[in-house]
MARBA-3410 file (N, C-alpha, C, O; in Angstrom, 1 decimal):
111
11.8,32.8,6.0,11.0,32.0,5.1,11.0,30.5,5.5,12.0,29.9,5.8 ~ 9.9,30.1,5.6,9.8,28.5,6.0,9.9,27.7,4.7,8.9,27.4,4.0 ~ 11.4,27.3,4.6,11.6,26.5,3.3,10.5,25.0,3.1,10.1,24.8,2.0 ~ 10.3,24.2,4.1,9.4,22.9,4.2,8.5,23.4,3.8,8.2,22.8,2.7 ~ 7.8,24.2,4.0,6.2,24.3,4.0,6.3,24.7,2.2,5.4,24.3,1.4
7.2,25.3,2.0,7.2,25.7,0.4,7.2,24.9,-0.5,6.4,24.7,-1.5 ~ 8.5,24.0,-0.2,8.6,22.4,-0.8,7.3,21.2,-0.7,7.1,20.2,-1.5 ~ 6.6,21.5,0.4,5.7,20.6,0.9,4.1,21.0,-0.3,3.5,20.0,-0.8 ~ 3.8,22.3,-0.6,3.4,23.2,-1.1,3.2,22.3,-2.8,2.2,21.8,-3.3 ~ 4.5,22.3,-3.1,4.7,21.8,-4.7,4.9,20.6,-4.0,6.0,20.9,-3.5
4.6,19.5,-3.6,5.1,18.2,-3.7,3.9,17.5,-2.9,4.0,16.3,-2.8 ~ 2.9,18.1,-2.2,1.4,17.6,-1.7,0.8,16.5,-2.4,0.8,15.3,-2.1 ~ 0.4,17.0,-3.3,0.3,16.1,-4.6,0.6,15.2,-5.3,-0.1,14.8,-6.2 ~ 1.9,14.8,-5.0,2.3,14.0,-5.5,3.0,12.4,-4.1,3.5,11.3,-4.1 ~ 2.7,13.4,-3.3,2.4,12.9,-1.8,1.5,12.2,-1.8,1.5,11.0,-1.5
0.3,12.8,-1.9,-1.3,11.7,-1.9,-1.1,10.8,-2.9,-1.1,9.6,-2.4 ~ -0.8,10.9,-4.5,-1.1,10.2,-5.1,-0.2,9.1,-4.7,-0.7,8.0,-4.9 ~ 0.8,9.0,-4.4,2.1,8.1,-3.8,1.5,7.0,-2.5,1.7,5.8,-2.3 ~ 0.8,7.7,-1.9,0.1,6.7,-1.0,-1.1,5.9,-1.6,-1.5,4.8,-1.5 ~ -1.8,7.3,-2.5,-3.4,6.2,-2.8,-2.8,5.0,-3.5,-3.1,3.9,-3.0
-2.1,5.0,-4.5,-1.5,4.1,-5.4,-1.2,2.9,-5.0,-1.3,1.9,-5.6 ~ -0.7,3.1,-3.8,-0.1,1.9,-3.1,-1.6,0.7,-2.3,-1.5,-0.5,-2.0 ~ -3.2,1.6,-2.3,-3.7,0.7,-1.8,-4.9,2.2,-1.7,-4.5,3.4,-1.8 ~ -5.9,1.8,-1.5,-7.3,2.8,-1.4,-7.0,3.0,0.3,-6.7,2.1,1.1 ~ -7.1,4.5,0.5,-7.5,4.8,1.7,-8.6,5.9,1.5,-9.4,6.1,0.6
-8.4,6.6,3.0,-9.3,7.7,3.3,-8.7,8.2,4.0,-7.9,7.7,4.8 ~ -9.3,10.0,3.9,-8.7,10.9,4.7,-7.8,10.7,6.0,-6.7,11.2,6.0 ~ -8.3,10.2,7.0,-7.8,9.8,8.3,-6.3,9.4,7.8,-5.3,10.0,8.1 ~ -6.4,8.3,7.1,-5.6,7.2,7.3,-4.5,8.0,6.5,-3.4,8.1,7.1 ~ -4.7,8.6,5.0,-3.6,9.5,4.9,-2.9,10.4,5.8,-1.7,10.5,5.9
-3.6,11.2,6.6,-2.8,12.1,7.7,-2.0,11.2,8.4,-0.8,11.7,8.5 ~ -2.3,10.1,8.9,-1.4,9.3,9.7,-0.3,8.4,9.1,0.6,7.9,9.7 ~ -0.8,8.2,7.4,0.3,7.3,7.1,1.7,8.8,6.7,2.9,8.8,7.1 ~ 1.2,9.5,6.0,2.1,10.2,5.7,3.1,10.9,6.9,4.1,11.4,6.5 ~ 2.5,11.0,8.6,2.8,11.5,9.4,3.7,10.7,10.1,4.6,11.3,10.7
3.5,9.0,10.0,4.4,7.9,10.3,5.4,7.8,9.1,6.5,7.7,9.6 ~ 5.3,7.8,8.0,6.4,7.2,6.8,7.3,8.2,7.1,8.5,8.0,7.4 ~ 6.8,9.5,7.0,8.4,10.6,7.6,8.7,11.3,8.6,8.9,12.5,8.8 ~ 8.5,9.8,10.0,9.1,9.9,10.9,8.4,11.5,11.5,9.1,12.2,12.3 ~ 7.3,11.9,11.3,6.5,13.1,11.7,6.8,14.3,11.2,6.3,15.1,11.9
7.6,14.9,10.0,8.5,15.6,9.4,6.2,16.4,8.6,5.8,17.5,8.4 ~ 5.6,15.0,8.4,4.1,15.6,7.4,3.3,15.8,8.0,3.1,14.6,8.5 ~ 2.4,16.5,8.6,1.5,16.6,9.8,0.5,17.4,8.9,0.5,18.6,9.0 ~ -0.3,16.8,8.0,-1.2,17.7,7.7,-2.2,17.9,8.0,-2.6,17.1,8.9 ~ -3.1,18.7,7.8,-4.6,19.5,8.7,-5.6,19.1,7.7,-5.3,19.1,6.5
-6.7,18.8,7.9,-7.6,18.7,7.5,-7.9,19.8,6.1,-8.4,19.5,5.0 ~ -7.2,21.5,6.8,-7.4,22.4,5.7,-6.7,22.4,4.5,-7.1,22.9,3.4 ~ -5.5,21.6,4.7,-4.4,21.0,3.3,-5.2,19.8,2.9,-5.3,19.6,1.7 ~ -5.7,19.1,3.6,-5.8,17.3,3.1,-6.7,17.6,1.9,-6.4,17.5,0.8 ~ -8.1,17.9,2.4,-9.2,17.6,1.6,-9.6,18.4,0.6,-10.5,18.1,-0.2
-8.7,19.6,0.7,-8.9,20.6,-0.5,-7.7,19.8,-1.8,-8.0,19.6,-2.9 ~ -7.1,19.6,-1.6,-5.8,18.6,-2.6,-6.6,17.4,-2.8,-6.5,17.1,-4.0 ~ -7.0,16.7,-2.3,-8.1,15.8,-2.5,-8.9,15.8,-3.2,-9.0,15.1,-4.3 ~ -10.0,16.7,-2.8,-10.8,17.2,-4.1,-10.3,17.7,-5.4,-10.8,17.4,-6.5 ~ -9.1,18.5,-5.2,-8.5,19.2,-6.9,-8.1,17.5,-7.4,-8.6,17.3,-8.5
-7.6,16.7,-6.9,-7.1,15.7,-7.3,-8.3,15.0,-8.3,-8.2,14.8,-9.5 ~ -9.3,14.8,-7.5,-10.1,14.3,-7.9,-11.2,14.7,-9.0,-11.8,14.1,-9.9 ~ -11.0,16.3,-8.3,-11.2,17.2,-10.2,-10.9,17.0,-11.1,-11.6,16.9,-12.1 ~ -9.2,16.7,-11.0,-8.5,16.3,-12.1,-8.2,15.0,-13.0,-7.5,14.8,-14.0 ~ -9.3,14.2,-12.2,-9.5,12.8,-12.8,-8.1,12.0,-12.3,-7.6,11.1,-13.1
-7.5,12.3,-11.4,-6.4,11.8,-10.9,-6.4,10.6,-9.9,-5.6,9.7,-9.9 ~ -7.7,10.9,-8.9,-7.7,10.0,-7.9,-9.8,9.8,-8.2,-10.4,10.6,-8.9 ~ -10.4,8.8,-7.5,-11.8,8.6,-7.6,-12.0,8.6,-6.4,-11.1,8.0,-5.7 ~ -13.3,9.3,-5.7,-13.3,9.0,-4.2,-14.9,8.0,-4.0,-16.0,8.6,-4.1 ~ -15.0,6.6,-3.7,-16.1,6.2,-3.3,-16.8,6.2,-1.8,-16.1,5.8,-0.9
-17.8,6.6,-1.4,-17.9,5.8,-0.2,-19.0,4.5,0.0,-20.1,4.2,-0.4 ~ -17.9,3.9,1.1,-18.4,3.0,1.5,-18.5,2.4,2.8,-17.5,2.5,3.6 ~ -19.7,1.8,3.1,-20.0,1.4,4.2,-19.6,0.3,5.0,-19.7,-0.9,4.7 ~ -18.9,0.7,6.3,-18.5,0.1,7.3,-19.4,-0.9,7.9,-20.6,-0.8,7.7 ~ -18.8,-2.0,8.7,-19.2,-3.0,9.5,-20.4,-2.3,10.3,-21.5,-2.7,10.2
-20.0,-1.3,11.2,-20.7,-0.7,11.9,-21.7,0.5,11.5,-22.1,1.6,12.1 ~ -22.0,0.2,10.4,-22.9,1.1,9.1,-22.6,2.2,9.4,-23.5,2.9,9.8 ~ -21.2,2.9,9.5,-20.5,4.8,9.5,-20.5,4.6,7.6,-20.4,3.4,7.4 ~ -20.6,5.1,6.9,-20.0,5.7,5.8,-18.5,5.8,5.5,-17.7,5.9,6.5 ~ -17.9,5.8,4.4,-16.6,6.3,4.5,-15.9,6.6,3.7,-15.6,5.5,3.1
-15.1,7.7,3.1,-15.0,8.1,1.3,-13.3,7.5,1.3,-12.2,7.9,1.7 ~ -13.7,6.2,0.5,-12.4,6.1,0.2,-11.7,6.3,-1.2,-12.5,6.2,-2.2 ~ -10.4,6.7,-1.6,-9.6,7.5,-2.5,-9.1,6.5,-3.2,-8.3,5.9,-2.5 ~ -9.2,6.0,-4.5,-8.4,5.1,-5.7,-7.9,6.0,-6.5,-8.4,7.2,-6.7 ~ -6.8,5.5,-7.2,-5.9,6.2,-7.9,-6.8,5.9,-9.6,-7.5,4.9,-10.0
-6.4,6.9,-10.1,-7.0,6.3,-11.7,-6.0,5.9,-12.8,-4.9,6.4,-12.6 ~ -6.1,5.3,-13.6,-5.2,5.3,-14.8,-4.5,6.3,-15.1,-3.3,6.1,-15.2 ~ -5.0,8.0,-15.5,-4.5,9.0,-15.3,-3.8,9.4,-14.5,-3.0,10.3,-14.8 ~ -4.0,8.9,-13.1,-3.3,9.1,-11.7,-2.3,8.5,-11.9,-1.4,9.3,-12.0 ~ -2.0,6.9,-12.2,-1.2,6.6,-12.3,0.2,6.8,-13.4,1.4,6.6,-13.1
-0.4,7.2,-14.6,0.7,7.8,-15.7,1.2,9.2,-15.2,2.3,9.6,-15.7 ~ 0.4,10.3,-14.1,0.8,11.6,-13.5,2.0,11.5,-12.6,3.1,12.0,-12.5 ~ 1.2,10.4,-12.0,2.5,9.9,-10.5,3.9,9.5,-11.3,4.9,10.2,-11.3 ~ 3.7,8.5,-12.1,5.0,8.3,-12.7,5.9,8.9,-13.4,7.0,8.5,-13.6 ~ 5.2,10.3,-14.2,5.8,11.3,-14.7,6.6,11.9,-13.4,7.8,12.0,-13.4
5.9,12.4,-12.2,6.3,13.2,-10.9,7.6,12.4,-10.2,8.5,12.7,-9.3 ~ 7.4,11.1,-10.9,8.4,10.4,-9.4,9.6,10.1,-10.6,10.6,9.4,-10.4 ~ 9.3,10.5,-11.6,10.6,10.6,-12.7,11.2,11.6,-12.7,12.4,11.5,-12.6 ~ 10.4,13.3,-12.7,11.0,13.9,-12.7,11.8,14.0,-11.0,13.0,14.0,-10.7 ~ 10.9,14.2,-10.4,11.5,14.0,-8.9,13.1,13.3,-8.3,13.9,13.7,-7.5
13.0,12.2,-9.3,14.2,11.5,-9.2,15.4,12.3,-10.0,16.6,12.2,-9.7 ~ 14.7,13.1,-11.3,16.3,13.3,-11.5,16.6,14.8,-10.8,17.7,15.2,-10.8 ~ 15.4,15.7,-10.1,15.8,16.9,-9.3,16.8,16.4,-8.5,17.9,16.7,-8.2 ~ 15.8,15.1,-7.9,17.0,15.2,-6.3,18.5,14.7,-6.7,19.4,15.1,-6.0 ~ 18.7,13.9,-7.6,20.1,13.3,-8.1,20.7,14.8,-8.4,21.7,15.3,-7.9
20.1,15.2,-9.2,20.7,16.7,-9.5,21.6,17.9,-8.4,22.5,18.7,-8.4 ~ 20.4,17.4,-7.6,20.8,18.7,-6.2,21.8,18.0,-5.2,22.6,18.5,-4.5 ~ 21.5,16.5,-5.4,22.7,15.7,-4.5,23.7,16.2,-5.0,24.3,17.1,-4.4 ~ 24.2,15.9,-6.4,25.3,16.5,-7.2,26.0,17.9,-6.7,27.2,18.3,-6.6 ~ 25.1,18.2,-6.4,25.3,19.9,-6.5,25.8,19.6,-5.1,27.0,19.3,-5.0
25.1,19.7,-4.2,25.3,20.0,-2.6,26.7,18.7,-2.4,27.4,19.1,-1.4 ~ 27.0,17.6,-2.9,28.0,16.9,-2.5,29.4,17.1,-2.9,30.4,16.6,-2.4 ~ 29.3,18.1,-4.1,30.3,18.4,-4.7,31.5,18.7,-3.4,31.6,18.9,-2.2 ~ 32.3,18.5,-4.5,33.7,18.7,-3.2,34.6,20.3,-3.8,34.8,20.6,-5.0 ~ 35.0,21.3,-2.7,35.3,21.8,-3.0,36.8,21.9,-3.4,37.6,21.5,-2.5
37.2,22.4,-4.4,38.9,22.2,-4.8,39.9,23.2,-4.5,41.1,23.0,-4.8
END
């Protein structure tokens, strides 16, 4: 069983919104920030990105505009919403106390 991909699985989402929050991007630029911040551990495919993108955006989580480049390309970029924002900070609360939790666990010393 490929434990990463499972964990990666439940935590996608809370992956994008963690980046959009920090500043509006677009597709591209997520695959690459998330593929640099952990040292290449996130490599995601276009087939993960933009389907989580859209549910996001279903969910009233993230807004996707596009807008027009210098060199008139198009370009859909991703803002976090109010909702997004009160989501993310629930996820990165609970998130915080799983991993203190499992540190616990796994640091324990044996007697």
């Amino acid at each position: 069983m490929n434990y990463g991909r499972e964990l990666l699985k439940g935590n996608t989402d809370s992956l994008l919104l963690c980046l959009i929050s920090r500043e509006p991007t677009y597709g591209y630029k997520v695959v690459k920030e998330l593929e640099q911040r952990s040292n290449g551990y996130f490599r995601f495919k276009e087939g993960t990105l933009y389907p989580a993108l859209h549910r996001l955006e279903r969910e009233g989580l993230i807004e996707g505009r596009w807008q027009i480049l210098a060199n008139g390309q198009q370009r859909r970029y991703y803002y976090i919403t109010e909702k997004g924002k009160e989501v993310l900070a629930a996820r990165l609360a609970t998130w915080q106390d799983f991993s203190t939790a499992v540190k616990a666990v796994m640091q324990a010393e044996t007697v």
